[in-house]
N, CA, C and O atoms as a GROMACS GRO file, in nm:
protein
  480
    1UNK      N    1  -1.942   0.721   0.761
    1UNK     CA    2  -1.831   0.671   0.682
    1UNK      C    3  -1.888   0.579   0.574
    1UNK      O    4  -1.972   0.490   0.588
    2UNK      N    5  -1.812   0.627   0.440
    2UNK     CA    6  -1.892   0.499   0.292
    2UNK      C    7  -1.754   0.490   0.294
    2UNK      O    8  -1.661   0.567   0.318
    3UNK      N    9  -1.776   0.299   0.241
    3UNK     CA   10  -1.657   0.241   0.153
    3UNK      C   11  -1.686   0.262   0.016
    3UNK      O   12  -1.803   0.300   0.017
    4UNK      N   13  -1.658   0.261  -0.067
    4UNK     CA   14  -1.691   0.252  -0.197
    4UNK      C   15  -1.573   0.227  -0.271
    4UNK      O   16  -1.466   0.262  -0.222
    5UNK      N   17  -1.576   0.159  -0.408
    5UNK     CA   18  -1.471   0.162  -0.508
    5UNK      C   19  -1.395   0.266  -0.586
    5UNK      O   20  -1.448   0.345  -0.663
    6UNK      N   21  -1.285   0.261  -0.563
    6UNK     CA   22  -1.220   0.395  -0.615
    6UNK      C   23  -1.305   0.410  -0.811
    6UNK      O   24  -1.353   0.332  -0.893
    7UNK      N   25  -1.288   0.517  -0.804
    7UNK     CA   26  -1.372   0.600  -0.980
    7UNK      C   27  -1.283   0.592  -1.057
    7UNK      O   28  -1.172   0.614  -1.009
    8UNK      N   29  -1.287   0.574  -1.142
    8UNK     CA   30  -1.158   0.624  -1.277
    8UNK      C   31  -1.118   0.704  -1.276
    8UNK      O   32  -1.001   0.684  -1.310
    9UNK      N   33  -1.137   0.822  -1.255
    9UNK     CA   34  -1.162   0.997  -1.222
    9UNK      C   35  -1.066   1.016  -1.077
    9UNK      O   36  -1.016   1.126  -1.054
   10UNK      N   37  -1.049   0.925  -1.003
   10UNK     CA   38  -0.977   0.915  -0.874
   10UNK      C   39  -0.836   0.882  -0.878
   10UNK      O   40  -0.773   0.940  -0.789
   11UNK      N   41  -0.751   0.791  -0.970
   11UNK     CA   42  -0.640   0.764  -1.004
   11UNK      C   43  -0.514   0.884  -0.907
   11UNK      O   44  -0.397   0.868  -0.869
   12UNK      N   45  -0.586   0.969  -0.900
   12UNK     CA   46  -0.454   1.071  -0.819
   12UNK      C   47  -0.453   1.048  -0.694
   12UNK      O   48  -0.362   1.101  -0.629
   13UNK      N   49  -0.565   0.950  -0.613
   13UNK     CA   50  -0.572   0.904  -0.515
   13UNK      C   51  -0.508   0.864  -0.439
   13UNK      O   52  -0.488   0.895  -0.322
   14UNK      N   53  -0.424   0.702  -0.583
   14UNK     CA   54  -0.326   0.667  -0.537
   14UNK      C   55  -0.199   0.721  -0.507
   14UNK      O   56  -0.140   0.674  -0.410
   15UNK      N   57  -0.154   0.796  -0.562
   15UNK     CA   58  -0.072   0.892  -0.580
   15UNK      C   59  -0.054   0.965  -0.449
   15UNK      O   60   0.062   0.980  -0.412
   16UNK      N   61  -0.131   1.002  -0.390
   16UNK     CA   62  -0.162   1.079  -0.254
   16UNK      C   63  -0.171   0.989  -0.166
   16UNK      O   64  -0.159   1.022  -0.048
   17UNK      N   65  -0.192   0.869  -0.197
   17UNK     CA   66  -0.252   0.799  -0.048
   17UNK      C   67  -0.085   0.770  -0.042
   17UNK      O   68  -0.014   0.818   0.046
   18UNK      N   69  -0.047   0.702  -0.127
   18UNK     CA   70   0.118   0.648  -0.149
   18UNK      C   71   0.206   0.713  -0.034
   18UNK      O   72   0.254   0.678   0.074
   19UNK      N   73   0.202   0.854  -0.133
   19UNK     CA   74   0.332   0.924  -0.049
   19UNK      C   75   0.289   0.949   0.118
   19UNK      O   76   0.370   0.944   0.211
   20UNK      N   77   0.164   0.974   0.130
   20UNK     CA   78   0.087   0.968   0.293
   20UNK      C   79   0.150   0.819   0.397
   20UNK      O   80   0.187   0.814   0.514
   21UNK      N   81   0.141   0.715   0.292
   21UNK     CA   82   0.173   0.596   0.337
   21UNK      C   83   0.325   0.590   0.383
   21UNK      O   84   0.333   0.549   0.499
   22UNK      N   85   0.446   0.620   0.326
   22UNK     CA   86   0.573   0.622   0.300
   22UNK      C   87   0.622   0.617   0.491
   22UNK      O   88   0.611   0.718   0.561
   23UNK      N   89   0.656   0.526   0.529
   23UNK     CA   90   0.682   0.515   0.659
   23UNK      C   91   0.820   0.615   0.681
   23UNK      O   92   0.913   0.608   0.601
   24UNK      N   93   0.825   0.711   0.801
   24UNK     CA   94   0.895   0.822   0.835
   24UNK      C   95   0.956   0.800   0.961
   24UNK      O   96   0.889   0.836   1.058
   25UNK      N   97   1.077   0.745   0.984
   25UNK     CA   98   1.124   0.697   1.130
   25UNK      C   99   1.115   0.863   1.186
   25UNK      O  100   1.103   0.964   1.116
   26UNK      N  101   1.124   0.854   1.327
   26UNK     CA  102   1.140   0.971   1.390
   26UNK      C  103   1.209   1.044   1.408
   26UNK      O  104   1.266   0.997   1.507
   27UNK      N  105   1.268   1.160   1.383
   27UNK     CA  106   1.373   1.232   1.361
   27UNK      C  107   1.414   1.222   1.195
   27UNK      O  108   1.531   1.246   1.165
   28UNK      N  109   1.331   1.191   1.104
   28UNK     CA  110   1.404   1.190   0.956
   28UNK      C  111   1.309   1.303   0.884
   28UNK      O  112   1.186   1.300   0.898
   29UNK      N  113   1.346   1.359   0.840
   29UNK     CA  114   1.301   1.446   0.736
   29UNK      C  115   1.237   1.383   0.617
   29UNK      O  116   1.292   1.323   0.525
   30UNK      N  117   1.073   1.415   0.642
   30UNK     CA  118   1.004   1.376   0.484
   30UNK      C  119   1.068   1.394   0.374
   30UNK      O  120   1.134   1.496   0.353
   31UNK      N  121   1.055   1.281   0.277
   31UNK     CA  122   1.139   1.314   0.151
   31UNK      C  123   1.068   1.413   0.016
   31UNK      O  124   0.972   1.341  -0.013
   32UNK      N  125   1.061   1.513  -0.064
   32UNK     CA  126   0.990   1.507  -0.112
   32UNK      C  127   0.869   1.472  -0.187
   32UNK      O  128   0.852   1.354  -0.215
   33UNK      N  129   0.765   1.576  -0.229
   33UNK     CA  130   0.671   1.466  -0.299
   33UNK      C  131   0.697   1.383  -0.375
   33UNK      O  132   0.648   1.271  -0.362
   34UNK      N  133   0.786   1.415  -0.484
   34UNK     CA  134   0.854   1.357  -0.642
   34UNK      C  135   0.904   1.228  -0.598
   34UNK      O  136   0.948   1.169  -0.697
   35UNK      N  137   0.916   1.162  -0.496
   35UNK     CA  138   0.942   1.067  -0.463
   35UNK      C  139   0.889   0.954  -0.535
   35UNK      O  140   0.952   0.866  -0.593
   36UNK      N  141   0.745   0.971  -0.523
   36UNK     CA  142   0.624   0.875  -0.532
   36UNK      C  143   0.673   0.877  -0.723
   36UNK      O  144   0.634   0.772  -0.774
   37UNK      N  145   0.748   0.974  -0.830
   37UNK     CA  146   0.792   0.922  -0.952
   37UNK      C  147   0.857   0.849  -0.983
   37UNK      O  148   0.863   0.796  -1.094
   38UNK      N  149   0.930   0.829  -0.880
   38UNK     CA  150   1.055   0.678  -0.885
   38UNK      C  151   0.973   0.572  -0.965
   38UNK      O  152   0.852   0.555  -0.980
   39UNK      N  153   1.092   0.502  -1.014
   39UNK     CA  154   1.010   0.377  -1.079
   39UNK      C  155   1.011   0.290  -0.976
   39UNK      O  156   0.943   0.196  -1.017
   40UNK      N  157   1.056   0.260  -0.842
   40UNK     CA  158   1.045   0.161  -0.796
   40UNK      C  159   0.885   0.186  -0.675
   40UNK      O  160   0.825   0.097  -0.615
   41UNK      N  161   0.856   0.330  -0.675
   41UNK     CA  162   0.744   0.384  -0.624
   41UNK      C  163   0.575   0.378  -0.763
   41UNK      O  164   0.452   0.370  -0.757
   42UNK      N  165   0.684   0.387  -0.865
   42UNK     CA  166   0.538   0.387  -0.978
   42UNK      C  167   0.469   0.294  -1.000
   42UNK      O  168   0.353   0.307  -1.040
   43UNK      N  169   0.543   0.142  -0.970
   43UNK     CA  170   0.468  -0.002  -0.953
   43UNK      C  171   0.348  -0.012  -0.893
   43UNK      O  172   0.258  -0.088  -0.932
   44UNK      N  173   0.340   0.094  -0.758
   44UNK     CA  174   0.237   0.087  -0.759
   44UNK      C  175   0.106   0.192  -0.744
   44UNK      O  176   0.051   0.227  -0.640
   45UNK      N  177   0.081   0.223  -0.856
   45UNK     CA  178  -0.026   0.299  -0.878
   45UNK      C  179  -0.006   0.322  -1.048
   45UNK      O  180  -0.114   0.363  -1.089
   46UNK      N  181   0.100   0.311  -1.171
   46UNK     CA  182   0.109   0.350  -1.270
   46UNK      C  183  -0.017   0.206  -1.360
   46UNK      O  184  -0.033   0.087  -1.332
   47UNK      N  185  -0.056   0.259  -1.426
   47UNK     CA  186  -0.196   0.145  -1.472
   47UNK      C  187  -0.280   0.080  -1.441
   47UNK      O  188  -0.341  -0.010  -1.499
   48UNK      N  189  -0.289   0.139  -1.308
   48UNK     CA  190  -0.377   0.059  -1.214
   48UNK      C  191  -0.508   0.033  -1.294
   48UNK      O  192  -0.543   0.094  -1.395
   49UNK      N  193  -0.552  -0.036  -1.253
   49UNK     CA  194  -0.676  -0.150  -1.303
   49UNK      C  195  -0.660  -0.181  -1.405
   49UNK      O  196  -0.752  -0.157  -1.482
   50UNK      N  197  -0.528  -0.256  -1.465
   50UNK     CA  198  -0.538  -0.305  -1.555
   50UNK      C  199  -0.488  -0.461  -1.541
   50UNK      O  200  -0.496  -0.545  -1.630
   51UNK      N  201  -0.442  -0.478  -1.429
   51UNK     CA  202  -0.411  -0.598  -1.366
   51UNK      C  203  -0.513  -0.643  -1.278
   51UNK      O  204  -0.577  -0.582  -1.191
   52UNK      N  205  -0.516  -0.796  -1.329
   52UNK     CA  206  -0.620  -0.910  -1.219
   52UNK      C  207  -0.641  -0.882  -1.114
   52UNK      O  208  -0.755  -0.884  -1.068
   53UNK      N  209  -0.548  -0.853  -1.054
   53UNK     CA  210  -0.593  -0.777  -0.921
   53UNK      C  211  -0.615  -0.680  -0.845
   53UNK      O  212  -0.659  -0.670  -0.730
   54UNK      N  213  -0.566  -0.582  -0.949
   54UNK     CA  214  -0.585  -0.422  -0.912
   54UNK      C  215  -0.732  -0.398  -0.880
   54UNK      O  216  -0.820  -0.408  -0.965
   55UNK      N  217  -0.756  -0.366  -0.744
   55UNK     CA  218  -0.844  -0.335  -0.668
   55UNK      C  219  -0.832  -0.243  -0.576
   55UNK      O  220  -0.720  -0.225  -0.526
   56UNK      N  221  -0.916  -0.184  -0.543
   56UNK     CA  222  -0.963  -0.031  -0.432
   56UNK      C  223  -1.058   0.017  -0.420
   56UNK      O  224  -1.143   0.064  -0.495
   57UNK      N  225  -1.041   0.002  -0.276
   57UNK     CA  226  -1.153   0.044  -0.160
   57UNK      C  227  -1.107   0.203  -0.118
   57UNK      O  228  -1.008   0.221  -0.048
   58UNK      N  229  -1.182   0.303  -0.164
   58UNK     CA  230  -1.162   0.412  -0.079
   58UNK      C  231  -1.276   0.436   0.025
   58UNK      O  232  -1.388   0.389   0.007
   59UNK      N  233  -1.231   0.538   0.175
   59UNK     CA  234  -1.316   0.561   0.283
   59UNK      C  235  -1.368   0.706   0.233
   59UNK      O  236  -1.291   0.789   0.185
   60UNK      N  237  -1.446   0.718   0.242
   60UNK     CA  238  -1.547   0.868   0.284
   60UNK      C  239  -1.593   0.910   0.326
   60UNK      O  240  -1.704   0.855   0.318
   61UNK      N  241  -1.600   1.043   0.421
   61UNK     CA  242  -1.624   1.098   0.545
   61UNK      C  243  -1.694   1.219   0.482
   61UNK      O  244  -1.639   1.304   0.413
   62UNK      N  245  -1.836   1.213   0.520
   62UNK     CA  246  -1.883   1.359   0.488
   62UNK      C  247  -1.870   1.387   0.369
   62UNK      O  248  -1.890   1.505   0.343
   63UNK      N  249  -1.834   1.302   0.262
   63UNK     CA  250  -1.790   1.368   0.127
   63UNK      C  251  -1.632   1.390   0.078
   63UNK      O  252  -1.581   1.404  -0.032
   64UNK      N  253  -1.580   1.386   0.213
   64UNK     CA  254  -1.437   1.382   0.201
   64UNK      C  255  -1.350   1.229   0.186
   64UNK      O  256  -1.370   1.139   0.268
   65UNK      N  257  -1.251   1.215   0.071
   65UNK     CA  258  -1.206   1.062   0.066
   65UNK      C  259  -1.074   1.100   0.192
   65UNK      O  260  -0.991   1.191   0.202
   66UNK      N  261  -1.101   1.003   0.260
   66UNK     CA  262  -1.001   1.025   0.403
   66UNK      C  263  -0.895   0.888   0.430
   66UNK      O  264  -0.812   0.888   0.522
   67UNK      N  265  -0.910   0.787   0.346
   67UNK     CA  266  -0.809   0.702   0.306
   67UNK      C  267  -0.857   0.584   0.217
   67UNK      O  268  -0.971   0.579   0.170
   68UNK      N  269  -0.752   0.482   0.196
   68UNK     CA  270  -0.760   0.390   0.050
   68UNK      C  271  -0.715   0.248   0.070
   68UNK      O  272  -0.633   0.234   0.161
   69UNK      N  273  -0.738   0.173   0.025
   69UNK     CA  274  -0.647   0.040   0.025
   69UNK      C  275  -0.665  -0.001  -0.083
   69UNK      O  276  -0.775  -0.013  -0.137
   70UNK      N  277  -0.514  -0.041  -0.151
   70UNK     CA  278  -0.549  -0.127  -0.247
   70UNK      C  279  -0.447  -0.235  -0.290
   70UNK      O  280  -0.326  -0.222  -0.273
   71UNK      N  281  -0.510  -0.351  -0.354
   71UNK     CA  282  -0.448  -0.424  -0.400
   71UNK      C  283  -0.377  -0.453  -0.531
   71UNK      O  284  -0.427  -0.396  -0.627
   72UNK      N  285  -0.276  -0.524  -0.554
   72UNK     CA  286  -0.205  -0.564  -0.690
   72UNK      C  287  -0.093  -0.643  -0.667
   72UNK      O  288  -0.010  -0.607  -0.584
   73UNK      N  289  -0.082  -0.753  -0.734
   73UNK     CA  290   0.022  -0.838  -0.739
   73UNK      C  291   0.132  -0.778  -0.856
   73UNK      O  292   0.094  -0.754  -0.970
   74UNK      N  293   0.256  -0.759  -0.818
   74UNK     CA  294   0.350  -0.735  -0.855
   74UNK      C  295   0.475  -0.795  -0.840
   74UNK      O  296   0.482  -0.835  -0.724
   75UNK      N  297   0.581  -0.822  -0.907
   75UNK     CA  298   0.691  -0.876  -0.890
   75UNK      C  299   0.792  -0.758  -0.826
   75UNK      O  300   0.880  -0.708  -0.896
   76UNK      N  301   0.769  -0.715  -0.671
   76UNK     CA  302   0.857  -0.584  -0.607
   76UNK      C  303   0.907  -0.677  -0.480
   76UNK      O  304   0.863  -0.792  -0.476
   77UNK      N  305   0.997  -0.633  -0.377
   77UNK     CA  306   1.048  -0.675  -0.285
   77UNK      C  307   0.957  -0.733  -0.205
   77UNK      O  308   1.001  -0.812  -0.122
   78UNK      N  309   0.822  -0.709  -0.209
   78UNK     CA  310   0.724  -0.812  -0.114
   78UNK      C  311   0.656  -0.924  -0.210
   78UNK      O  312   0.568  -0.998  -0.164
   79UNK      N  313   0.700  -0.935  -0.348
   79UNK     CA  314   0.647  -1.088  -0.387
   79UNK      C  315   0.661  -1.162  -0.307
   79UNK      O  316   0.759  -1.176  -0.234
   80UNK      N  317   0.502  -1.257  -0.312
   80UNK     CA  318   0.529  -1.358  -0.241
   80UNK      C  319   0.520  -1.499  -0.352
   80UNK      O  320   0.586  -1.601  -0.370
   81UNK      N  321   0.373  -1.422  -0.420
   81UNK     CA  322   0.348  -1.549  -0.552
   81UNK      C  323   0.273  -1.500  -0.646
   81UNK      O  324   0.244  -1.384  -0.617
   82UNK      N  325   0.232  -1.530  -0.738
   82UNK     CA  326   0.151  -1.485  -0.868
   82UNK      C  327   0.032  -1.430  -0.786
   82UNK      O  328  -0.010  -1.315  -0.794
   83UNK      N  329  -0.017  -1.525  -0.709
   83UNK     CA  330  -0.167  -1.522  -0.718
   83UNK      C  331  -0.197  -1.434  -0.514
   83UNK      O  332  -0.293  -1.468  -0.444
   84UNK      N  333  -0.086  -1.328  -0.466
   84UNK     CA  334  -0.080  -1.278  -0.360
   84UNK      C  335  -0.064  -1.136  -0.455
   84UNK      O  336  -0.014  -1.120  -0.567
   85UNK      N  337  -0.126  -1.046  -0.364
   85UNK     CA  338  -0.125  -0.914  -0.358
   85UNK      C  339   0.025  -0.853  -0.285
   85UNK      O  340   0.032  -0.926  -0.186
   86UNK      N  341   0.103  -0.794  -0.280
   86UNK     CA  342   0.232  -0.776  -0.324
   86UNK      C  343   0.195  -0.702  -0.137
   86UNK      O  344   0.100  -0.625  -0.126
   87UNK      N  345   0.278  -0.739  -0.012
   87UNK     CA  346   0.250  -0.691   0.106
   87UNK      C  347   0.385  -0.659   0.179
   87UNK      O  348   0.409  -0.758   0.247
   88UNK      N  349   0.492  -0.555   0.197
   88UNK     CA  350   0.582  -0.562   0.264
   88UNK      C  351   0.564  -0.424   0.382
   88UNK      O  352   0.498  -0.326   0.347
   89UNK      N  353   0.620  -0.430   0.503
   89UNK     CA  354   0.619  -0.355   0.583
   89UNK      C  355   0.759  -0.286   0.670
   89UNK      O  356   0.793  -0.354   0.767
   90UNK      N  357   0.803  -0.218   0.656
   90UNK     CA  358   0.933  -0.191   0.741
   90UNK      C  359   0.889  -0.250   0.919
   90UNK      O  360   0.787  -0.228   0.984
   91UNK      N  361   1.047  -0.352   0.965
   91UNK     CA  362   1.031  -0.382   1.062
   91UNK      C  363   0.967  -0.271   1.206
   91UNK      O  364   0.889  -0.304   1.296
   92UNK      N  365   1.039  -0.123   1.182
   92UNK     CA  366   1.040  -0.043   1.258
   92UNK      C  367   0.874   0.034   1.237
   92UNK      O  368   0.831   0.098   1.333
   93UNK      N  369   0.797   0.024   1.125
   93UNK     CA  370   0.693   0.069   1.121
   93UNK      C  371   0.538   0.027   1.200
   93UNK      O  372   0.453  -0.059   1.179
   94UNK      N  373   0.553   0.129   1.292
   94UNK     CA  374   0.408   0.051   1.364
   94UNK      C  375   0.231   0.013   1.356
   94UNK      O  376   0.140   0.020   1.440
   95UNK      N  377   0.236  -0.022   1.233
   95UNK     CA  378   0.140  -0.038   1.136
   95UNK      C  379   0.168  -0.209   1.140
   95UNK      O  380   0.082  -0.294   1.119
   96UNK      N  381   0.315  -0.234   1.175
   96UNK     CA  382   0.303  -0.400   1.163
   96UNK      C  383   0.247  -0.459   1.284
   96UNK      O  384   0.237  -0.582   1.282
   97UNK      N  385   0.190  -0.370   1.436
   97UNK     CA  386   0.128  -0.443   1.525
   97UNK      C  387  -0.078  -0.433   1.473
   97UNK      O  388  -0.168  -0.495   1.530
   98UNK      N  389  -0.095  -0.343   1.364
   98UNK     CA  390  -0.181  -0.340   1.322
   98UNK      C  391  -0.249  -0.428   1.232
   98UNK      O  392  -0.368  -0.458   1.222
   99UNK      N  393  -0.121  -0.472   1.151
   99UNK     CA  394  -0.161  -0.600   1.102
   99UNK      C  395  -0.164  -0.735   1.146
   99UNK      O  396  -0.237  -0.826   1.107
  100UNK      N  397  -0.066  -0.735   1.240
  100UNK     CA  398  -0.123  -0.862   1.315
  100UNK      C  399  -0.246  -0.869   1.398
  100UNK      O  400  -0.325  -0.961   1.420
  101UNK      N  401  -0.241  -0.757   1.432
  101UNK     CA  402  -0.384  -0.777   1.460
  101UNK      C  403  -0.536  -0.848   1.406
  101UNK      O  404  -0.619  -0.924   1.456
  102UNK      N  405  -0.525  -0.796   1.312
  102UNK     CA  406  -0.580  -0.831   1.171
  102UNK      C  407  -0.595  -0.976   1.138
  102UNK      O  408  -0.696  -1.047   1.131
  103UNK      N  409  -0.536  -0.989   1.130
  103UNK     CA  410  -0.407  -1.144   1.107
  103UNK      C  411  -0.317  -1.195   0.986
  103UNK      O  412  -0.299  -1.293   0.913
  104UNK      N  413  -0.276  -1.081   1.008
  104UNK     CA  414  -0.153  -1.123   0.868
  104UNK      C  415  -0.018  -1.182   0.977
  104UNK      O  416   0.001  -1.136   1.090
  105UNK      N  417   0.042  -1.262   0.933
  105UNK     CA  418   0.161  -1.310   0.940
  105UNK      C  419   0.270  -1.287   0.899
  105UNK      O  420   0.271  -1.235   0.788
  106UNK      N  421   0.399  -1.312   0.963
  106UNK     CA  422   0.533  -1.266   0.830
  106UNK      C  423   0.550  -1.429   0.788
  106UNK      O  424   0.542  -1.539   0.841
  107UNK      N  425   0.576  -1.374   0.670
  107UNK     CA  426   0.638  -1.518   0.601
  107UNK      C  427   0.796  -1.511   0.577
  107UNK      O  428   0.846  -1.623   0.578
  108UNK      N  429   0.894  -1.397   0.555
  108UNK     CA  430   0.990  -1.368   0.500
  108UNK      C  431   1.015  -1.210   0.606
  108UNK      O  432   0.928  -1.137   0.654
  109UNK      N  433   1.103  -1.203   0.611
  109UNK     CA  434   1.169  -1.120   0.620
  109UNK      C  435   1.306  -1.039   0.576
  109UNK      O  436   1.384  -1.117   0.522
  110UNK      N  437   1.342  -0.945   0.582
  110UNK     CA  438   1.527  -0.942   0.540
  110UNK      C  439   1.551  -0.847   0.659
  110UNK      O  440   1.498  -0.856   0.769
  111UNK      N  441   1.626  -0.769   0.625
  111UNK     CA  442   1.747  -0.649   0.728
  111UNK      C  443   1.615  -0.572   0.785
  111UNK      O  444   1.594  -0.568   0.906
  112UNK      N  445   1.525  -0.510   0.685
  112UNK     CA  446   1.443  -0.416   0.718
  112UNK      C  447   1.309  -0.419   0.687
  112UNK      O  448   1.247  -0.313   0.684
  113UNK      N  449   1.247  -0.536   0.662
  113UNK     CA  450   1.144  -0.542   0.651
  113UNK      C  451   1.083  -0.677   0.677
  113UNK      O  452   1.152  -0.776   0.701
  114UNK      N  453   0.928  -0.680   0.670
  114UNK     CA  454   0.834  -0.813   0.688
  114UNK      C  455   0.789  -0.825   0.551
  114UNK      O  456   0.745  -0.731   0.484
  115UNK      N  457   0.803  -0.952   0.511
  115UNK     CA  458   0.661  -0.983   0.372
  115UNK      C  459   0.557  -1.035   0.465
  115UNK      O  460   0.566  -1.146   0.516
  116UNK      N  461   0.444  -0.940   0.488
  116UNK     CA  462   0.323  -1.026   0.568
  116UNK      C  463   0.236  -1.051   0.463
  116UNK      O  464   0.225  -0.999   0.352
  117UNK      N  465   0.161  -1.161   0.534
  117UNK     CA  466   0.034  -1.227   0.426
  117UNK      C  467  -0.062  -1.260   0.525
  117UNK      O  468  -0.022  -1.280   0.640
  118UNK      N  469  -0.235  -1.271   0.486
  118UNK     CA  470  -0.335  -1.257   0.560
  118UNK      C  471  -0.420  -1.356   0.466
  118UNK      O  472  -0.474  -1.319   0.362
  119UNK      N  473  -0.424  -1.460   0.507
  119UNK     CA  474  -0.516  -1.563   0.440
  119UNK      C  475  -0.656  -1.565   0.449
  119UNK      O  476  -0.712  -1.578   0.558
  120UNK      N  477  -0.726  -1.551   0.325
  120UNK     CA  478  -0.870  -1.490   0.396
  120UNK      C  479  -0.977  -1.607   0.343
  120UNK      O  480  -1.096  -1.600   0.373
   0.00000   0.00000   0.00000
């Protein structure tokens, strides 16, 4: 397994990792791909690296990119502050016992989700 920084040439990455990401309760029907065109989905990945914090780590297996993380502060439903990378999680998604693990925290919550943050 290589970490490495996502390429310029990779940008569709995000795009793919996104809609992969899109939490799917059980029994719901995936939504289409075109999803990920929404504007409230394009925040994050449309200009990437052109913001202070736009950053990404992709994994590689054998040559194959097999997942991504990345960062960017944005003003979307998980603002927390200028200077935080933009983090929200659906309550029901079980990726949030993964991050505590980790050690992110919730700071906020609403009906259906966590704003977690991980102080590093």
């Amino acid at each position: 397994m290589e970490l490495r920084e996502l390429r310029d040439n990779e940008m569709q990455l995000l795009q793919d990792f996104l809609y992969e990401a899109i939490f799917i309760p059980e029994g719901i029907e995936p939504p289409a791909r075109e999803i990920i065109y929404r504007p409230e989905l394009k925040i994050y990945y449309e200009n990437f690296g052109e913001g202070k914090a736009d950053y990404c780590i992709v994994a590689d297996d054998g040559g194959r990119t097999v997942g991504a993380v990345w960062t960017r502060i944005m003003n979307d439903y998980g603002h927390v502050d200028d200077n935080t990378p933009s983090l929200a999680v659906q309550k029901a998604n079980y990726a949030v016992r993964m991050y505590e693990k980790v050690g992110f925290k919730t700071m906020d919550e609403n009906e259906e989700e966590y704003i977690m943050v991980c102080e590093l």
